[in-house]
C-alpha positions in Angstrom: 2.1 -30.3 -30.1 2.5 -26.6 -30.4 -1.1 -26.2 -28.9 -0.3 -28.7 -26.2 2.8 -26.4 -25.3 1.1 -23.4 -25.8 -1.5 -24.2 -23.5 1.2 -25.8 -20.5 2.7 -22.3 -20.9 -0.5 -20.6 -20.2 -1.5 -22.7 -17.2 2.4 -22.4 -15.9 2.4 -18.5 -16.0 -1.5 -17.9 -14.7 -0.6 -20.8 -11.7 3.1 -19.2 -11.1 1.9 -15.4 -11.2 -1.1 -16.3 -8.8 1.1 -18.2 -6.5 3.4 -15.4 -6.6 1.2 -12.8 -5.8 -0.9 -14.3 -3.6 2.8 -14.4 -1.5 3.4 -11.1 -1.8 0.4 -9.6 -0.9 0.0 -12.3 2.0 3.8 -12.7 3.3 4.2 -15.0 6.0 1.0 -15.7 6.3 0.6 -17.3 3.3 3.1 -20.2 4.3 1.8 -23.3 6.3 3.3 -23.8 9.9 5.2 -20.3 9.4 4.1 -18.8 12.4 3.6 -14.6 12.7 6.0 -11.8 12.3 6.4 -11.1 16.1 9.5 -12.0 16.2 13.1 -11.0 14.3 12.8 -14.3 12.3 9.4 -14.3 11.5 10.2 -10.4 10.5 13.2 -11.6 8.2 11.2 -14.5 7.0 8.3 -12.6 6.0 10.5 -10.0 3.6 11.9 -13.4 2.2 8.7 -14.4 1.3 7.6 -11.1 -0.1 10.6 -11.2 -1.8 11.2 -14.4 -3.8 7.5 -14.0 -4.3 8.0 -11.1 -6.7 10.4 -13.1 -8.9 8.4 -16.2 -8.9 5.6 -13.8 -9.8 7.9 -12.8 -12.7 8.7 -16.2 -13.9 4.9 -16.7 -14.1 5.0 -13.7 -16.3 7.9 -15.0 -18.7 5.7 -18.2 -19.0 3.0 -16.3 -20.5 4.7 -14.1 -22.4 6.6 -17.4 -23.9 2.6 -18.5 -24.4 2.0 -15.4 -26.6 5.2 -16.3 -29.0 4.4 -17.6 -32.4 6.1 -20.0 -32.7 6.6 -21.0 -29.1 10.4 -20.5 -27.9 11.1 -23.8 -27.2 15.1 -22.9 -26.1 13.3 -20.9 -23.4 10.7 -23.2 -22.5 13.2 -25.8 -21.8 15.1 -23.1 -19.0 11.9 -22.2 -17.8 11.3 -25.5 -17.0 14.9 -26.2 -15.5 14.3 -23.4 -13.5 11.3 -25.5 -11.9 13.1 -28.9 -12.2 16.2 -26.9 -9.6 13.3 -26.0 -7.6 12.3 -29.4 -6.8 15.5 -30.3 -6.7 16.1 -28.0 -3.6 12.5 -29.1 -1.7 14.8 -32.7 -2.0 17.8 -31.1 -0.8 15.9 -29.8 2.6 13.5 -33.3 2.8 17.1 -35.0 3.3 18.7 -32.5 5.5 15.5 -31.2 7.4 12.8 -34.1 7.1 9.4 -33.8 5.8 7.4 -30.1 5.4 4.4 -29.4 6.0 2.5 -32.2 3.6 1.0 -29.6 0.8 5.0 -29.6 -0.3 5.0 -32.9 -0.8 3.1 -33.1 -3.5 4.7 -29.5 -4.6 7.7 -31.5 -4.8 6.5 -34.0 -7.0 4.9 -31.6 -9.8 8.2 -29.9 -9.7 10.1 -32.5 -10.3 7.5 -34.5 -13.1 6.4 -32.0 -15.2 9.5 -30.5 -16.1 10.9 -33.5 -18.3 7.3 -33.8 -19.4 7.3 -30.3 -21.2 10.9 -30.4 -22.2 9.9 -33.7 -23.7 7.2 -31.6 -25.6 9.7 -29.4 -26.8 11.7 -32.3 -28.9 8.9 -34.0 -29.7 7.2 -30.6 -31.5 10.2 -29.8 -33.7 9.8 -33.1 -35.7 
């Protein structure tokens, strides 16, 4: 199990960090439908992104560095992974106030809400 966690953790933090990054660097842009910066909105949304793309860049960090711990954290693993869980939870949140995103969230949606449990699971399952 520990290798099976160990390795979740790795993919996590290199898929997070990238993700995060690739934000960052890219700002609006980087979001589907967004539109361009050429307008006070677009502006404000485009620091947002920039923003909130630095911390999920960090949490892709903490992922790894959880990766690295011998043995793996699993108290922390399990928050990581709420974290994400509360993610998905909020892509439901605007799905029934908003309607559907643009369709890449969908399935966004559905990794944030599935794989949580599954590596929390991994966490009980490895201390016995």
């Amino acid at each position: 199990m520990e290798r099976v966690l160990k390795w979740l953790a790795v993919a996590m933090g290199v898929a997070c960090a990238g993700i995060g990054l690739y934000h960052v660097v890219l700002g609006i842009g980087s979001v589907p439908g967004e539109g361009t910066a050429d307008t006070i909105a677009g502006v404000t949304v485009d620091s947002r992104e920039r923003f909130y793309n630095a911390i999920f860049f960090g949490y892709g960090v903490a992922w790894l560095w959880v990766a690295r711990q011998s043995p793996i954290p699993r108290s922390i693993v399990r928050w990581l992974a709420a974290f994400m869980f509360l993610g998905g939870i909020g892509r439901l949140l605007s799905l029934a106030v908003y309607g559907a995103p643009h369709w890449f969230q969908i399935p966004l949606t559905v990794i944030e809400l599935v794989l949580p449990p599954l590596i929390v699971a991994l966490t009980v399952k490895g201390r016995r």
